[in-house]
ROZA-907361 format. One record per residue (C-alpha): residue in one letter; chain; x, y, z. Coordinates in steps of 0.02 Angstrom, whole numbers. Each point is the difference from the previous one (the first is absolute). Example, Ala and Ser with C-alpha at 12.3 -4.5 7.8 and 13.67 -1.06 7.14 Angstrom:
// residues 2
resn / chain / u / v / w
A / A / 615 / -225 / 390
S / A / 69 / 172 / -33
This chain:
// residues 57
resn / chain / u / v / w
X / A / -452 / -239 / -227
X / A / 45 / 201 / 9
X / A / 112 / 20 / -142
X / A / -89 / -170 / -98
X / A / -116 / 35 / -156
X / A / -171 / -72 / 41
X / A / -134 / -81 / -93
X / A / -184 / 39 / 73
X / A / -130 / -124 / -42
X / A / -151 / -41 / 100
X / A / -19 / -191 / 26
X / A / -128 / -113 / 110
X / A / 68 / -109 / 138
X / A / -101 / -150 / 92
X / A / -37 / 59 / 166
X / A / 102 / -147 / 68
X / A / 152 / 84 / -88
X / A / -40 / 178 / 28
X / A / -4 / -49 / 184
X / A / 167 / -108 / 19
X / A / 83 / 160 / -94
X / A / -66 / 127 / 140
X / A / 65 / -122 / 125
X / A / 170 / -5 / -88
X / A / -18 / 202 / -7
X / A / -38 / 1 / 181
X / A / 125 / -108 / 64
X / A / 147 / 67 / -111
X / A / -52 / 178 / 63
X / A / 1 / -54 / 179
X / A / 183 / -106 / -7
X / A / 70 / 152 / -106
X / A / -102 / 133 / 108
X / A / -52 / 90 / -197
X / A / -176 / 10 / -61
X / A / -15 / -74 / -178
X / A / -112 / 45 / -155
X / A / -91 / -149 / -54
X / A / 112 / 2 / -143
X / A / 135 / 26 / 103
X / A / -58 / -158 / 81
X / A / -7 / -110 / -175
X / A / 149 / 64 / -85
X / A / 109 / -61 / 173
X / A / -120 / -196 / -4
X / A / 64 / 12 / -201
X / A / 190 / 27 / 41
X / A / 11 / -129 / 130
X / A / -85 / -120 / -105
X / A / 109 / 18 / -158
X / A / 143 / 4 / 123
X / A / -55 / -180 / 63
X / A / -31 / -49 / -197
X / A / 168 / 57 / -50
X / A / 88 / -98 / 154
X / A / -117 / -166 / -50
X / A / 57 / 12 / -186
């Protein structure tokens, strides 16, 4: 995301989300020993799924 142009919005997320997404963050920053933004964190749960979209199409 360094050398990517960003959009900045601020957005609501259900708890239940906002909480599996800080897991993700966690557990990605603990298997890749990095410490993540929270939209560090999304953009990363947004490539893998349109990765896994792409390969279903």
């Amino acid at each position: 995301m360094q050398n990517q142009k960003c959009v900045f919005r601020n957005f609501a997320l259900p708890m239940a989300t906002f909480d599996h997404l800080k897991q993700f963050q966690r557990q990605y920053g603990q298997q890749h020993h990095i410490k993540l933004t929270n939209s560090q964190a999304l953009a990363i749960v947004l490539a893998q799924h349109k990765v896994q979209n792409e390969v279903a199409a």
